[in-house]
C-alpha positions in Angstrom: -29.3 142.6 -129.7 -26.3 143.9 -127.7 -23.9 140.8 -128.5 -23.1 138.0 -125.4 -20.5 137.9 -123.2 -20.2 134.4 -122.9 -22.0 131.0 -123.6 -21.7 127.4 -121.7 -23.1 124.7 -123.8 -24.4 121.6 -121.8 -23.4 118.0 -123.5 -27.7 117.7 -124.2 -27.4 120.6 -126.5 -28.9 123.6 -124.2 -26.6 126.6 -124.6 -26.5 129.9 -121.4 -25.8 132.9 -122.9 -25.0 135.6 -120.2 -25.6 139.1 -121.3 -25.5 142.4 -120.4 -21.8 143.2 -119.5 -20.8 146.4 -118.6 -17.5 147.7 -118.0 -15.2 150.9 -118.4 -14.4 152.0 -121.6 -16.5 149.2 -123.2 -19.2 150.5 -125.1 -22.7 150.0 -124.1 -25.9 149.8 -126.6 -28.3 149.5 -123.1 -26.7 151.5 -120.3 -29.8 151.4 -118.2 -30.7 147.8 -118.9 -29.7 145.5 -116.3 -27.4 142.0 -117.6 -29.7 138.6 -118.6 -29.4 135.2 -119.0 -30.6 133.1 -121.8 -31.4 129.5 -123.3 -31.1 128.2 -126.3 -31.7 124.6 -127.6 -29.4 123.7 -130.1 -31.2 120.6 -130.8 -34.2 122.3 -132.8 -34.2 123.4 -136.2 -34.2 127.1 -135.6 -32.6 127.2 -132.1 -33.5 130.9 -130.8 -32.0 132.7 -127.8 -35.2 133.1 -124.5 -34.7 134.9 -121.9 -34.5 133.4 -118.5 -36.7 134.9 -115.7 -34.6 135.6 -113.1 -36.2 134.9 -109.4 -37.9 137.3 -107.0 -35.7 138.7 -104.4 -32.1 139.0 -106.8 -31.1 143.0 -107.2 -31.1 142.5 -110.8 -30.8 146.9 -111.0 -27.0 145.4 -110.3 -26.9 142.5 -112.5 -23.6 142.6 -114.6 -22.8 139.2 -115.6 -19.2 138.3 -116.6 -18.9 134.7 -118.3 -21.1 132.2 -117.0 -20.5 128.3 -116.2 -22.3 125.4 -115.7 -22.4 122.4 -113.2 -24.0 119.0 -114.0 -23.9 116.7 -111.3 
């Protein structure tokens, strides 16, 4: 609802969104909301952004995601 900061889209169609940026002078819509990652399958008729549940253990209270790439060995 905020906007993304950046996208990677795989060659298989699956798109990461990273979300959540927050930096000086840039406004923020959720200031207390931490950044998130999401999914989205190009491939289907209606592809829709979900959220990616981030694992146990990761301080996501300091999650501030800045672009985001992808590896595929």
């Amino acid at each position: 609802e905020a906007g993304s900061e950046d996208i990677d889209i795989l060659p298989n169609g699956l798109a990461f969104i990273s979300s959540g940026l927050k930096y000086p002078g840039l406004k923020s819509f959720a200031p207390d909301k931490p950044g998130e990652i999401f999914l989205m399958d190009l491939n289907e008729d209606y592809p829709r952004a979900v959220e990616l549940r981030i694992s146990r253990g990761f301080d996501l209270s300091s999650f501030n995601p800045h672009g985001i790439s992808t590896y595929v060995d």
